[in-house]
BAGU-543944 format. One record per residue (C-alpha): x, y, z; residue in three letters. Coordinates in steps of 0.02 Angstrom, whole numbers, padded with zeros to 5 digits, always signed. Layout:
N
XYZALA...
This chain:
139
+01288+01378+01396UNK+01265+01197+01440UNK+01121+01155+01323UNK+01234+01236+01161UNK+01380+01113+01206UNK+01250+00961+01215UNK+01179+01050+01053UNK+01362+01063+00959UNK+01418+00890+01041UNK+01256+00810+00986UNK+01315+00869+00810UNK+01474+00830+00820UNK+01447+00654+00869UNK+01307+00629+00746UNK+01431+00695+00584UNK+01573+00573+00684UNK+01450+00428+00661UNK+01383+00489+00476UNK+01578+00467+00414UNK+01613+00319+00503UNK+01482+00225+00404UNK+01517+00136+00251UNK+01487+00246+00090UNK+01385+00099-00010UNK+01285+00084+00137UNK+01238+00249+00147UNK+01061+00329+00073UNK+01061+00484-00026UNK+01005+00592+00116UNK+01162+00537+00217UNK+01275+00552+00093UNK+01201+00727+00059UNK+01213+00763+00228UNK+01409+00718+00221UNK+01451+00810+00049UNK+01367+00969+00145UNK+01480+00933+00299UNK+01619+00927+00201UNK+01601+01073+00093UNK+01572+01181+00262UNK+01715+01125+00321UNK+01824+01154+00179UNK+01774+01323+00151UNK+01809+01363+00336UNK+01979+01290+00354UNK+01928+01151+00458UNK+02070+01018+00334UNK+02120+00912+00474UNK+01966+00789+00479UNK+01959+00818+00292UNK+02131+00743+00266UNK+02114+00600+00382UNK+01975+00522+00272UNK+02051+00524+00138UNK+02080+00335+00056UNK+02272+00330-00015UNK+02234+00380-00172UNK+02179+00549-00129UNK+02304+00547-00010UNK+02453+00522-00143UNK+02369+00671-00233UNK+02346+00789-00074UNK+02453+00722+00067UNK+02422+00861+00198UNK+02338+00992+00263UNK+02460+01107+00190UNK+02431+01042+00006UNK+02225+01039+00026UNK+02240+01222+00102UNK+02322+01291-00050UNK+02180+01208-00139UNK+02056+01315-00042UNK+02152+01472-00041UNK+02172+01461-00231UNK+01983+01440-00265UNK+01925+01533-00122UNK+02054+01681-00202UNK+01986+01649-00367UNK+01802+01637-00349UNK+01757+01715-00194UNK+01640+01620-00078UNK+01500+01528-00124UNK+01344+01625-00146UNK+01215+01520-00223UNK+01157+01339-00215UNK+01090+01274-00369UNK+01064+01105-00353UNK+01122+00957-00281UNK+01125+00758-00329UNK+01193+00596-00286UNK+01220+00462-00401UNK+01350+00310-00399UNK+01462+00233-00502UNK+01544+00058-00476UNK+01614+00063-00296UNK+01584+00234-00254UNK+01445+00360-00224UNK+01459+00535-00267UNK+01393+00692-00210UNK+01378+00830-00349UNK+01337+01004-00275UNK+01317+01129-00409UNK+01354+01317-00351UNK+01393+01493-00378UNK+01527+01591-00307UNK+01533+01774-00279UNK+01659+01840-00411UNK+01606+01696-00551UNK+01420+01717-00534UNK+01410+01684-00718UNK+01492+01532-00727UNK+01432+01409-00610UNK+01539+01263-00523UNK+01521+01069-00472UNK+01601+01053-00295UNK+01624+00855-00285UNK+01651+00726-00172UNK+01683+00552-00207UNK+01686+00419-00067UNK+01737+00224-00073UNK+01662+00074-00028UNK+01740+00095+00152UNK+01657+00279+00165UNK+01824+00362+00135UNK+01861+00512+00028UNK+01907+00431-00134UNK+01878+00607-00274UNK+01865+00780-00209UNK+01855+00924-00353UNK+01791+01085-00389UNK+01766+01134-00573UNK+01648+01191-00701UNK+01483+01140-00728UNK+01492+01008-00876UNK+01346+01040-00974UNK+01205+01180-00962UNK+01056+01097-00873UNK+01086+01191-00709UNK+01061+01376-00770UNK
């Protein structure tokens, strides 16, 4: 019992220390390593430290827990949950890097999805989306 709470705090601390770094200064494994965190956690319900990084922007758009848990109940009640992992990337655009993870969910399986995350200079959540796949080079 003791060695799986120094397992999950070891993680916990590690993912604390991930966000708390600077976006720009992050590599593409890091940031990968965040957009992964993220999407977990959003698909589990676990909003609260989602919210909290957001930069004000984001936060205008999606002020609360409340408002980013409709979010997820709406595609979560639309698509089902994610069932395949096609590909992901991360590429940057002035001021921000993004992480582009490009999935399929269980009742769209035809149709697959870009779940997004955008984060500022100061490593905050600065875009968060999921939508269709622009384009056709993932199928």
């Amino acid at each position: 019992m003791i060695r799986r709470s120094t397992a999950l705090l070891a993680v916990l601390l590690a993912i604390g220390t991930l966000w708390a770094l600077p976006a720009l200064a992050q590599d593409d494994a890091e940031i990968t390593e965040r957009g992964q965190a993220l999407t977990t956690a959003f698909y589990a319900g676990e909003l609260d430290e989602i919210v909290e990084g957001f930069d004000d922007q984001m936060r205008e758009m999606i002020p609360d827990v409340a408002a980013l848990e409709g979010f997820r109940d709406q595609i979560l009640g639309t698509f089902g949950d994610e069932s395949e992992v096609l590909g992901e990337e991360v590429h940057d655009i002035p001021g921000h890097r993004i992480y582009r993870r490009t999935v399929r969910f269980e009742n769209t399986p035809e149709n697959p999805m870009d779940v997004i995350w955008g984060f500022d200079e100061e490593g905050r959540i600065s875009g968060f989306s999921v939508q269709p796949v622009q384009g056709t080079d993932t199928e």
